[in-house]
N, C-alpha and C positions, 0 to 999 in steps of 0.2 A: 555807292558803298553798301546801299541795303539790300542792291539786288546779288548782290556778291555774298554775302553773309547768307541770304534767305537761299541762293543756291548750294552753295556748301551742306547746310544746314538740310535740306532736299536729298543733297548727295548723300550722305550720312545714314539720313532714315532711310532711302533705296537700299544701300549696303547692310542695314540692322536686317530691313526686311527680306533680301537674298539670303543672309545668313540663315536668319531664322528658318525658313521655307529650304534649306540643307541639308539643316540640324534632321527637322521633320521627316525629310525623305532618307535619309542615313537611316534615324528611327526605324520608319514601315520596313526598311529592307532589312536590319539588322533582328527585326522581329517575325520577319517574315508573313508580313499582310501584304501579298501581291497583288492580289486585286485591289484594293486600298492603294498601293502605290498604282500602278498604273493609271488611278482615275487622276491620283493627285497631280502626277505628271502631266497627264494632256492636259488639268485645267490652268496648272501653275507654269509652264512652257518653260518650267527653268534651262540655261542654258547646260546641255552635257558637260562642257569643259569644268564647269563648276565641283567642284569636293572637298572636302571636310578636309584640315591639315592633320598634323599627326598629333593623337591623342588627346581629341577635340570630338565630344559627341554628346548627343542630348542627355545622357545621364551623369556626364562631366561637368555640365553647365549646372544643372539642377542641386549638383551636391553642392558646389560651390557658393553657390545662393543661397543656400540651408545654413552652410559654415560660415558666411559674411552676415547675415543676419542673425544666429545665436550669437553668434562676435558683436556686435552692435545693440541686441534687443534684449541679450541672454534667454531669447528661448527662440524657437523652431519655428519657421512660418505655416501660415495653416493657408493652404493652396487650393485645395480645392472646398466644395461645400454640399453639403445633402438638399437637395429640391424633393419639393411634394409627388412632383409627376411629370410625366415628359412633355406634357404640355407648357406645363410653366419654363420648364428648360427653351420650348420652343420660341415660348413671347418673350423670354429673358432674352436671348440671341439675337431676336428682331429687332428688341427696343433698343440692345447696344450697336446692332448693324447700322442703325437709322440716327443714331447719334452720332455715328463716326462716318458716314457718308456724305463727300459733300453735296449740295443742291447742284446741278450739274444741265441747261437749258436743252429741249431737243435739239439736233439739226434736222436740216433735210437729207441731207445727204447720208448714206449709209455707212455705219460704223466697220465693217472688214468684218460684220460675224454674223452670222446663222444659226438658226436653232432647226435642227432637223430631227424628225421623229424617226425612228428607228424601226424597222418595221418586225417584232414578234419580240422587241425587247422593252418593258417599260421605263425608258429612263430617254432623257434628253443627250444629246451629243452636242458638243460646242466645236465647230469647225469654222478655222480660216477661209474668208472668200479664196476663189483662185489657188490656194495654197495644198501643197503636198501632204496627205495623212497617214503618211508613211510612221510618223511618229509616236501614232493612236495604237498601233500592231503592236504587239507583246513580241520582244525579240527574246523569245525561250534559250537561244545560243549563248546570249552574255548575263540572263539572270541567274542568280543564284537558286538552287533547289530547295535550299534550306528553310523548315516554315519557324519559323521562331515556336520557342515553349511557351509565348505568352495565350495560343491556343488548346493547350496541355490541359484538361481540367484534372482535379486532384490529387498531384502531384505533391510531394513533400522536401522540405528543405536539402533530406538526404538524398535523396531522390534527385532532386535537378543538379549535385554536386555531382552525383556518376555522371548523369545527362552530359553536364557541363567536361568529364573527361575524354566521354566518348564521342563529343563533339567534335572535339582537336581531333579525330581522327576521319574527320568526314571530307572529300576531296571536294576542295570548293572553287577548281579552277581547271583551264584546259589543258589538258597532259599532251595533247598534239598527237597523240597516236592514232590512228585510222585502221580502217579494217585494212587497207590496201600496203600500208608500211609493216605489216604482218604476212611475210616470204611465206609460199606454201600454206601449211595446215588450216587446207580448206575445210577438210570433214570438223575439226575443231572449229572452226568461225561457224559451220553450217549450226551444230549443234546451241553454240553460243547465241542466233541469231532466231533458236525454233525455242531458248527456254526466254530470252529474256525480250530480242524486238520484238518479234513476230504478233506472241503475246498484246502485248500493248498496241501494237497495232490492227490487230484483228483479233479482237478479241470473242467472235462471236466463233470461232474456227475450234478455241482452245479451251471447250465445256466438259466436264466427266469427264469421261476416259481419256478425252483429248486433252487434260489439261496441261500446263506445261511444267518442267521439273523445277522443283522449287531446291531440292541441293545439288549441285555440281563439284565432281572432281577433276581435276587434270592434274593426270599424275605420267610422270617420263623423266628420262635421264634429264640432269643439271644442264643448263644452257641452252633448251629448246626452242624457250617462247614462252613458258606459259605465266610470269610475270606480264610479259609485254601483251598478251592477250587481254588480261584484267585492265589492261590499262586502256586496249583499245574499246573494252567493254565503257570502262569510264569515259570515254572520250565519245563513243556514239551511242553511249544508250542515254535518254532522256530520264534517268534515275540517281537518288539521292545513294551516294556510291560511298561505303562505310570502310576506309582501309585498315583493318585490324594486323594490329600484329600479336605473337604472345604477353611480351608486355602490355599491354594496354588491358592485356583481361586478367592478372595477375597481381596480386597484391600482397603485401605481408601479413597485415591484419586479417584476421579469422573472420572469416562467413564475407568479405569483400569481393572476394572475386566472383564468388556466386551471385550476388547481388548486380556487380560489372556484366555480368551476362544476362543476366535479367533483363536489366536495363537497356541493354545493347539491344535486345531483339522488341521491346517495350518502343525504341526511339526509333528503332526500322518499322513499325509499323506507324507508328505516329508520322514518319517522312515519307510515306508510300506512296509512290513505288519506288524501292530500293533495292538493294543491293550490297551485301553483306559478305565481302573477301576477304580473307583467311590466307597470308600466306603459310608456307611451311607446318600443314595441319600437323603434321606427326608429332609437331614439338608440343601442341595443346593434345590431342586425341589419341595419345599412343596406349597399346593394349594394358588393362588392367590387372594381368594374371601376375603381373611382378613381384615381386613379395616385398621388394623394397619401396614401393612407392610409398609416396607419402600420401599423408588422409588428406590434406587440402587438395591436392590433384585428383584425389576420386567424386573428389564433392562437385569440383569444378566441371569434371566430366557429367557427374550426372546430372547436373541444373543444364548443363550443354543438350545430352538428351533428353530432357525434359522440352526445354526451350525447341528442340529439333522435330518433336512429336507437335508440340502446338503450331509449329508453320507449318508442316505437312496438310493438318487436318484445314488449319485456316483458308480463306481463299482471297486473303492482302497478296497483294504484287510485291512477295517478299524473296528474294535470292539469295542462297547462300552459294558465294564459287569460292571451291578453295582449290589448293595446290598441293603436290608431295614427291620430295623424289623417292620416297622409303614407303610406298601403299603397303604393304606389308605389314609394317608397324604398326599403322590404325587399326584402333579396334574396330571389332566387329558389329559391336552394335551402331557406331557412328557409320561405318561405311553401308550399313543397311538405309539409313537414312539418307545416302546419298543419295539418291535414284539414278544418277547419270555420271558415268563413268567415262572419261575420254582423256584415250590414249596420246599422249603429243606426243612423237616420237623423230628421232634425229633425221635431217633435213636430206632429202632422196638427190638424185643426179640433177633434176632441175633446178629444184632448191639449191643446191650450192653454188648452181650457174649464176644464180640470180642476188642471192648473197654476193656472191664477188664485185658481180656488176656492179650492185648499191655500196658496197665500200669501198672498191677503186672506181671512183671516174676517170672520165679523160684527161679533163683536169685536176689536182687537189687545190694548188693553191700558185702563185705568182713563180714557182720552182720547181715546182713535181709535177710533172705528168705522166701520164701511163698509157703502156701499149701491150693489152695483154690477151695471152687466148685460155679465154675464162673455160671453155672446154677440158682445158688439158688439166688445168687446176680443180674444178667440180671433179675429175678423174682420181686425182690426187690425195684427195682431202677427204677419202671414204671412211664415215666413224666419227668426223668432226660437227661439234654441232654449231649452232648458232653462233655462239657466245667465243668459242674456237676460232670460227674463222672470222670473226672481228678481230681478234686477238693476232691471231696471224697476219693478217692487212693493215695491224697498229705498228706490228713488228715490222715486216716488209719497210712502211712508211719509216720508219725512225731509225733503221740501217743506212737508208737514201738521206737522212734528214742530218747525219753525224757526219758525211763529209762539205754541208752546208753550213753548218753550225762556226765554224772556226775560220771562216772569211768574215762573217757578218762581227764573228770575236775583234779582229783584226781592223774595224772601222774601218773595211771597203766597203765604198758606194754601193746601194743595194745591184745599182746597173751592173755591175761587173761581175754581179754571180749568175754563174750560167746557169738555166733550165735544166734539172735533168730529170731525165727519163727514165721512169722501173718499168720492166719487162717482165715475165711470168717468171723468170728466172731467178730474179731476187723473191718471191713472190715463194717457190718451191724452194728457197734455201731458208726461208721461216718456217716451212712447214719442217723442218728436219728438226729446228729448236724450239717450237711449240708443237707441243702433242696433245690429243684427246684427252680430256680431264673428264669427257662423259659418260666413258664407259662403254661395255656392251648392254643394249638395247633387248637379247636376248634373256633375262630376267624376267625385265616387265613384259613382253610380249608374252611371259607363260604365265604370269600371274592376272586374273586371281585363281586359275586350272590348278 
């Protein structure tokens, strides 16, 4: 009976102590001490599978302990304490280590660990005999960019309340996009990949004159790409990637929004290297000569170029890429701060071959299949952009999909509904009832001349 009680009682403390050692690594990542986490990992080997439930974290536990004890004691616990020096801290540690450590007999035999010296690093590494250290690597793919503000020095209450809005808008997960799921616009990927990878990867390449462009526009007719571009920026560039939209730097209260862009390009340099997108610039930067604007939108413009002058001069791995279908509108003095200019423009003869391809397959699904000659249609669909001929291959699919619809209504077995087959021909009767919503391309091709 008492070894049944002393095991439970075992189980209990393992489970306090997993918890705890949770809590802690949630903490370092949520604050953004990486290297801090990853020592704690390889020494604590917690198992991956393990996570925090929902709305469960070490500053949830702490308050709660604050509020159960003013409840109990009517006043606040005092948790921590002032030591003389760091030495004292050091023989305090040892003398609690050595009281809570059991006495524990040598063996002969070898414990499964190693202490290896590292060769040009001063610090010990603790590795499994025989065992894989694969888990020692820092996998940059699934950590988070984000360094927590508890590194921030001088920072004020108001201050980390922007921090904390502009944070909501930082991408802190994988969008899936690739350079290669980006049809065509090559010379746009080249340009994307000389201001922001290249950089970072060769940085000895990209000094003075060579340096790389720190603001980027991509401006072209509606449904090109150049959304899906930024995102494949966030998906392969190794940067703290800031999705701004107007809202987000825009506020009611007087002198806020100025202070929101302060801040914004304050928290990109603090995340650096980052990356700071702007869709639909013209709705924040449009020209000033209006008589009607309003004074907080001149204000916001100018802390904008203010803020736009200190990246320029800086030399932080800091990006701005924005987007416009209206270049035009932007003022002049923001678009001088762009330095890189690139045109996206509606998708050529290969590009819409290849478009087609990626949105009809062979297969769609257990009903539709397709037998098409993408030729005829790339031929067809000159003028249409991107977002067009997805749109048209939404439509084609759900002409085919409305004579399927009303047997499966019918509760016939799925086996009884035939296969069917769209052919280029349903394919060319969408294009008659979706038309180009992008326009001519002829505009921007003569602007800014």
């Amino acid at each position: 009976m008492g070894t049944v009680v002393r095991n439970a009682e075992d189980k209990v403390h393992k489970e306090r102590k997993t918890n705890l050692l949770v809590l802690v690594r949630d903490f370092l990542a949520e604050e953004g001490y990486l290297e801090t986490l990853k020592s704690f990992e390889a020494e604590t080997r917690l198992p991956s599978e393990c996570t925090l439930c929902d709305n469960v974290d070490l500053g949830t536990v702490v308050e709660d302990f604050e509020a159960y004890y003013f409840t109990r004691f009517k006043k606040y616990p005092k948790i921590t304490k002032k030591i003389s020096s760091k030495n004292d801290y050091t023989e305090l540690k040892g003398k609690e280590k050595r009281r809570h450590l059991p006495i524990v007999k040598q063996k002969s035999e070898p414990s499964g660990l190693c202490v290896e010296k590292t060769v040009g690093v001063d610090f010990l590494k603790v590795a499994a005999v025989g065992a894989k250290e694969d888990h020692l690597k820092p996998q940059l793919n699934d950590q988070k960019l984000w360094k927590g503000l508890g590194t921030f020095v001088g920072y004020s209450e108001e201050w980390r309340t922007f921090a904390d809005l502009i944070g909501k808008e930082v991408i802190d997960r994988n969008l899936n996009v690739k350079w290669s799921d980006v049809v065509g616009l090559e010379s746009a990927k080249q340009h994307l990949r000389e201001s922001i990878v290249y950089p970072m990867k060769y940085p000895d390449l990209f000094r003075g004159i060579t340096s790389p462009w720190k603001g980027l526009l991509l401006y072209g007719p509606s449904g090109t790409g150049k959304t899906l571009l930024a995102k494949a920026v966030a998906t392969e560039c190794s940067t703290t990637f800031f999705n701004i939209s107007a809202s987000s730097l825009v506020s009611k209260w007087r002198g806020e929004s100025e202070k929101l862009v302060r801040v914004m390009f304050e928290l990109a340099r603090h995340q650096a290297p980052s990356t700071i997108f702007i869709d639909e610039l013209d709705a924040l930067a449009s020209k000033r000569d209006c008589p009607t604007e309003h004074e907080a939108s001149r204000r916001l413009k100018s802390e904008f170029l203010v803020q736009l002058d200190g990246l320029l001069e800086s030399s932080d791995q800091i990006f701005l890429l924005t987007t416009s279908n209206l270049p035009w509108d932007l003022d002049p003095a923001i678009l001088r701060r762009l330095e890189k200019r690139i045109f996206v423009d509606l998708p050529d003869l290969s590009a819409r071959k290849s478009l087609f391809a990626s949105f009809l397959p062979v297969t769609i699904n257990r009903y539709l299949k397709t037998d098409m000659d993408f030729v005829k249609l790339a031929e067809e669909s000159d003028g249409y952009s991107g977002a067009d001929i997805k749109l048209v291959c939404k439509e084609a699919l759900m002409t085919a999909m409305r004579s399927i619809i009303p047997l499966l209504e019918k509760n016939d077995p799925y086996g009884k509904v035939q296969c069917k087959v769209i052919n280029s021909e349903h394919v060319l009767d969408a294009l008659e009832i979706i038309k180009p919503v992008a326009g001519d391309s002829v505009k921007f091709k003569m602007w800014p001349n």
